[in-house]
C-alpha positions in Angstrom: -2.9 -5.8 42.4 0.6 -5.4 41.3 3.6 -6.5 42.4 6.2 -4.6 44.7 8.0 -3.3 42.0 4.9 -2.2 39.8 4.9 -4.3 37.4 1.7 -6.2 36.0 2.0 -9.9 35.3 -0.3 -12.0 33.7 -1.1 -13.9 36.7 -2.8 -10.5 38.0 -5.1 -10.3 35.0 -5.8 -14.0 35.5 -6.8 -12.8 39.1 -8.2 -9.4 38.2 -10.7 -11.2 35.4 -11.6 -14.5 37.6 -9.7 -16.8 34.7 -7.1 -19.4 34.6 -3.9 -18.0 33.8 -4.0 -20.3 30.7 -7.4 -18.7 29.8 -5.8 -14.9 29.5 -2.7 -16.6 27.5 -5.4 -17.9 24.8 -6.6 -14.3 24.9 -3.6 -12.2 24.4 -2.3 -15.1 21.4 -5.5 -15.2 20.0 -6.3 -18.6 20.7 -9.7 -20.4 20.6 -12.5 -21.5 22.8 -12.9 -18.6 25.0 -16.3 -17.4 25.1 -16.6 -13.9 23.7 -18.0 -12.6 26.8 -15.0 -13.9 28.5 -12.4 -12.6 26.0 -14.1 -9.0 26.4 -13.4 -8.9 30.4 -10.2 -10.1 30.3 -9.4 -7.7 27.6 -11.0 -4.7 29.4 -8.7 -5.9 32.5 -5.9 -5.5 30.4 -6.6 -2.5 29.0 -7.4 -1.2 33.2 -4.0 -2.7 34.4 -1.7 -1.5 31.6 -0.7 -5.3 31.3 2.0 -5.1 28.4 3.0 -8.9 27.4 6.2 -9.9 27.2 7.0 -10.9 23.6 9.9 -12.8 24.6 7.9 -15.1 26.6 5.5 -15.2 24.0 8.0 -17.0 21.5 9.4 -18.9 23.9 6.2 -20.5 24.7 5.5 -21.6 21.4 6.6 -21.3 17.8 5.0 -18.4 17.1 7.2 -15.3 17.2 4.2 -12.7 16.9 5.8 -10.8 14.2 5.0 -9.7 10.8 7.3 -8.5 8.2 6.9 -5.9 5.8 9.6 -5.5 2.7 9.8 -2.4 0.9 11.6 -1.2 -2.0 14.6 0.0 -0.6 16.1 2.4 -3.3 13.3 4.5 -3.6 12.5 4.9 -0.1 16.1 6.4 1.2 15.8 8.4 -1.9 12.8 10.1 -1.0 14.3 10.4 2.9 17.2 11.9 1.5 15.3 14.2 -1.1 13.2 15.5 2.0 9.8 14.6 -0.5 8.5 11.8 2.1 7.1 8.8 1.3 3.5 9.0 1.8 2.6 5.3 0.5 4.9 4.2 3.3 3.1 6.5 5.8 -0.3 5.1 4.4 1.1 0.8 4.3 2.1 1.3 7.7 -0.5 2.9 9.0 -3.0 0.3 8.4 -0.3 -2.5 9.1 0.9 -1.4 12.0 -2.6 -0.8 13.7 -4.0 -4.0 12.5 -1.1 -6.0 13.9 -1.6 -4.5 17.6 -5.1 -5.1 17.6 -4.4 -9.0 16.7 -1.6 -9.0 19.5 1.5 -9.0 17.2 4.0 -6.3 15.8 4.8 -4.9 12.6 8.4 -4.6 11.4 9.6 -2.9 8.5 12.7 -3.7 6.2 14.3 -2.3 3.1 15.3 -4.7 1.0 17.0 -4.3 -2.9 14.9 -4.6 -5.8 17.6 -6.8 -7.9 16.6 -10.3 -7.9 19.6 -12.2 -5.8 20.5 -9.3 -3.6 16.6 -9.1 -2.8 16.9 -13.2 -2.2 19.8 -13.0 0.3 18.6 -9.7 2.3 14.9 -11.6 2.7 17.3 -14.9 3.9 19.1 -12.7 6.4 16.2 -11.1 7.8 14.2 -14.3 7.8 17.0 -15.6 10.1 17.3 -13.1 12.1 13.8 -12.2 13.2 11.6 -15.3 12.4 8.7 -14.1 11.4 5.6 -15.6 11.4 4.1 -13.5 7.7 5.6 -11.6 5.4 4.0 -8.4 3.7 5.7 -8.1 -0.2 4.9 -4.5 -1.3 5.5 -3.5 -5.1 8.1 -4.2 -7.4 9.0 -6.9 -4.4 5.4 -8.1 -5.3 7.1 -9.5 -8.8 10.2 -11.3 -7.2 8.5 -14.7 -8.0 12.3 -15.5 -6.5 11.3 -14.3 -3.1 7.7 -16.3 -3.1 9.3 -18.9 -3.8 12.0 -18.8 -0.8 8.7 -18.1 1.9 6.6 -21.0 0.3 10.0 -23.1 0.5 10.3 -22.1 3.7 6.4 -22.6 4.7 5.9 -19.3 6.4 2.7 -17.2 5.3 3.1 -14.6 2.9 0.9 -11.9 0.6 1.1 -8.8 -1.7 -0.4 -5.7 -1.5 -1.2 -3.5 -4.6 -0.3 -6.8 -6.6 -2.7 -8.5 -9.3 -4.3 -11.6 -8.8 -1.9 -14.8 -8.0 -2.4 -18.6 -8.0 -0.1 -17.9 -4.8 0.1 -16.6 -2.0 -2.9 -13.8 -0.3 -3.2 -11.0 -2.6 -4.7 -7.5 -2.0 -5.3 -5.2 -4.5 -7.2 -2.8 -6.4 -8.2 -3.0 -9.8 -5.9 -0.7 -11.8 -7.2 -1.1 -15.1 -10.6 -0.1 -14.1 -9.1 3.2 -12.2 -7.2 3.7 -15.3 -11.3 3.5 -17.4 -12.8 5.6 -15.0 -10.4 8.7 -15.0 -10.4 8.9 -18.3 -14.5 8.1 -18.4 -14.5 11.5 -16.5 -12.2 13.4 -18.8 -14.4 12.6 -21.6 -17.3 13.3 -20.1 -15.9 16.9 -19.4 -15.1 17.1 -23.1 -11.5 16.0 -23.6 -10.2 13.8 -26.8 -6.8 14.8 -26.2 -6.0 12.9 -23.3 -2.2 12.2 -22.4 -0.7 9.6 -20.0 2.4 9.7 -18.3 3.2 5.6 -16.7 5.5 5.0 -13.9 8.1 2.7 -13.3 8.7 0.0 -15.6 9.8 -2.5 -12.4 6.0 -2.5 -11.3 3.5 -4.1 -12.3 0.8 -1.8 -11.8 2.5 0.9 -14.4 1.9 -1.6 -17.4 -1.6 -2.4 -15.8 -2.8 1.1 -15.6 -1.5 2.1 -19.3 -3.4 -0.6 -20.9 -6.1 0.9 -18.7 -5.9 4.1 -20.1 -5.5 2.7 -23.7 -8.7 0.3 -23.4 -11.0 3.2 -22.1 -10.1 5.2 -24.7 -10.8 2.7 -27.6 -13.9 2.2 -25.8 -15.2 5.8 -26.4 -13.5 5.8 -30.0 -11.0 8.0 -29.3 -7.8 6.7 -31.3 -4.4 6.4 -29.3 -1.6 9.0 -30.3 1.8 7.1 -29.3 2.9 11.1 -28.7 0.5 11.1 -25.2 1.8 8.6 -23.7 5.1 9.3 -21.4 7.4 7.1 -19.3 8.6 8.1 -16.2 9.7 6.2 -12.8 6.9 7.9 -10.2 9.8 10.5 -9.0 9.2 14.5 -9.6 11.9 14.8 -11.9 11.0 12.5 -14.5 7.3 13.6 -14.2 7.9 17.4 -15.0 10.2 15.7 -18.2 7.6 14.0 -19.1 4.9 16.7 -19.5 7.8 19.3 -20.6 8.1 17.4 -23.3 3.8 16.3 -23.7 3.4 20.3 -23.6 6.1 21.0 -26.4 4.1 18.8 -29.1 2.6 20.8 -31.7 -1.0 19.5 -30.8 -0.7 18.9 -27.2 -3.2 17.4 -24.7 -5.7 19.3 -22.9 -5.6 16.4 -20.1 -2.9 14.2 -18.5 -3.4 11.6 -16.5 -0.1 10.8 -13.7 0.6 7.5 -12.6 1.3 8.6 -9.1 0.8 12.1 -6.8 4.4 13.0 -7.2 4.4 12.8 -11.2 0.9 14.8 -11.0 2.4 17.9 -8.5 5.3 17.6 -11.7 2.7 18.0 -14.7 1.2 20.6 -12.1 4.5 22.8 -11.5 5.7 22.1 -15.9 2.3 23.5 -16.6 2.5 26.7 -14.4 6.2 27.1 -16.0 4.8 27.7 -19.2 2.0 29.8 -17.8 -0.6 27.3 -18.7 -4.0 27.4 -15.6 -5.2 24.3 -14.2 -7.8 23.4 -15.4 -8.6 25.8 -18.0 -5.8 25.2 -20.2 -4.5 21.7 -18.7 -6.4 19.0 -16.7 -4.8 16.7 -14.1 -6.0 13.5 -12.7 -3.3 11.5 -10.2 -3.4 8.4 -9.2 -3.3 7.4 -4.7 -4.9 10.5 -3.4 -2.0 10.1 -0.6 -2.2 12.8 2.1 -0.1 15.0 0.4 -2.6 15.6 -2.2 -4.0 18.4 0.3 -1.1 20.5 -0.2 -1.7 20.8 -4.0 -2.8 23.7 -5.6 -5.4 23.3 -7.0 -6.6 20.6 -5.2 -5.7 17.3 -7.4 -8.8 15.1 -8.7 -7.2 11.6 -8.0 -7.5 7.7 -7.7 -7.9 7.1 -4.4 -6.1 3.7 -3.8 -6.9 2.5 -0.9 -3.4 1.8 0.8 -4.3 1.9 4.3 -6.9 -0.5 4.1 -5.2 -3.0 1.6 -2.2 -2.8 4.4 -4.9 -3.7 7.2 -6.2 -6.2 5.2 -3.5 -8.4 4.5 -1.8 -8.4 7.9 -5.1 -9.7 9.1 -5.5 -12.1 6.6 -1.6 -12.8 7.6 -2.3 -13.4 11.2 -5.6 -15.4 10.1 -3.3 -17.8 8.1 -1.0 -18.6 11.4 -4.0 -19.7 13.1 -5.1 -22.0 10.1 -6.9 -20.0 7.8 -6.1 -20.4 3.9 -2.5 -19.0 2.8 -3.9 -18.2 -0.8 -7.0 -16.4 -1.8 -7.1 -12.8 -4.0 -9.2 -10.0 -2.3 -10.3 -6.7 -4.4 -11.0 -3.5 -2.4 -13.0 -0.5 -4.6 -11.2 2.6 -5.3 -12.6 5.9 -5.8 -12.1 8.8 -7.8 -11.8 12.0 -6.2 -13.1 15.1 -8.5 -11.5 18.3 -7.0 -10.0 21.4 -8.6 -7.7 19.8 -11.1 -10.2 18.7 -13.9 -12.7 20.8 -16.2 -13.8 21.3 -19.8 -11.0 21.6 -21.9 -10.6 25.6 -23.4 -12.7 26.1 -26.5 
């Protein structure tokens, strides 16, 4: 029963379940030794009273504070705000974060930090201050800052990357971009394509160098020489995207495929393509890499690299939480991609 004013307590869980009031605090901080059996009543009678813990109390009964960070790269997030184009990796990293974290009792918070080296340093320092929390999420280029692992291992607090490669540090999750790279182009030449472009992203992450030398190994593999004239650099916006297959379109031999680092840059070689009346995929084929929801929307549909972002997200926050309650604080897990064969990929024109 709850008190006068209608608020639940933990004391009428405690008496609602049969337990010690101890016994549903092990429960809610996911403590041990509480039989399974136990742990699923007390957790139904949560669920029935609408018992929401105080998080306050929480941190003041221990050192815990029940948080986990997440750092993000803040200049290409507000751009995309401001642009109005979204940020659909976002969407996806906290999506799986943020659900993972409230099954494990704790809460997901979200900051934007510079990408520059110091400012990056003193924005983590500030926020580390300030909030205290328990693991820290680094999501590309932030994944690089071997400055910032170096202030949480300094500072002992758990930390990981998501779409990073494999550390010595830290808990890395990840997909393996080099493969993705092999197998969309494995699936261009099996539809018949030798002249198959590439346009890269970002030079600040990691994963853009990774998925070119991708590319460039798959098609050694198959024979097919590399033309320095296919491969493009842009910076995974729109705008350098539709540059970058304006000017792969304007070569005197020009591909009959492209391959985009990222959705955005792939709805760019889609709208450069339709500018110069060029169908996809009779005269152009179009493989993306993330298969973010936005893909949907494309017309036609985009074949794509589904990374899984979601998932890698879910992943490491539980792996984060884990390594508060003692598991490792290193380790390097791989989750499987998947290509996605939709609308945007054929034999090339005779």
């Amino acid at each position: 029963m709850a008190s006068k004013g209608g608020t639940v307590t933990i004391e009428h869980v405690a008496s609602a379940a049969g337990v010690s009031r101890q016994t549903v605090s092990r429960v809610i901080n996911n403590g041990p030794n509480v039989k399974p059996a136990v742990r699923e009543r007390i957790l139904q009678v949560i669920d029935q009273l609408g018992y929401v813990p105080n998080l306050a109390a929480r941190r003041m009964g221990g050192a815990r504070s029940y948080l986990i960070l997440a750092i993000n790269d803040r200049q290409r997030t507000i751009h995309n705000w401001q642009a109005g184009l979204g940020n659909d990796w976002v969407d996806q990293m906290l999506y799986g974060g943020m659900l993972t974290c409230e099954e494990r009792g704790y809460h997901m918070l979200f900051e934007l930090v510079d990408t520059q080296q110091e400012c990056a340093v003193r924005q983590v320092e500030r926020a580390l201050a300030a909030l205290q929390p328990d693991g820290v999420m680094l999501t590309p280029p932030h994944t690089e800052n071997t400055a910032l692992s170096g202030l949480l291992e300094s500072r002992g607090i758990p930390y990981g990357r998501i779409g990073a490669a494999a550390r010595e540090d830290g808990i890395n999750v990840f997909m393996n971009d080099a493969e993705a790279s092999s197998a969309a182009v494995r699936h261009l030449v099996e539809l018949g394509h030798q002249r198959i472009a590439f346009i890269s992203g970002s030079a600040d992450y990691a994963a853009s160098d990774t998925r070119l030398a991708g590319y460039g190994a798959a098609l050694a593999g198959y024979g097919i020489a590399a033309v320095d004239a296919y491969v493009e650099h842009g910076d995974f916006s729109f705008a350098s995207g539709v540059a970058a297959m304006d000017r792969l379109l304007a070569l005197p031999v020009p591909p009959t495929a492209v391959i985009a680092s990222n959705d955005e840059m792939a709805f760019a070689a889609l709208h450069a393509a339709d500018a110069r009346g060029i169908a996809v995929p009779g005269g152009l084929s179009v493989v993306s890499f993330d298969d973010t929801p936005g893909v949907r929307f494309s017309v036609p549909p985009l074949t794509a690299i589904r990374q899984p972002i979601a998932d890698l997200s879910a992943s490491l926050c539980g792996r984060l939480v884990d390594a508060v309650n003692g598991a490792p604080r290193t380790g390097n897990h791989e989750l499987p991609f998947e290509l996605v064969v939709r609308k945007t990929t054929a034999a090339p024109a005779s």
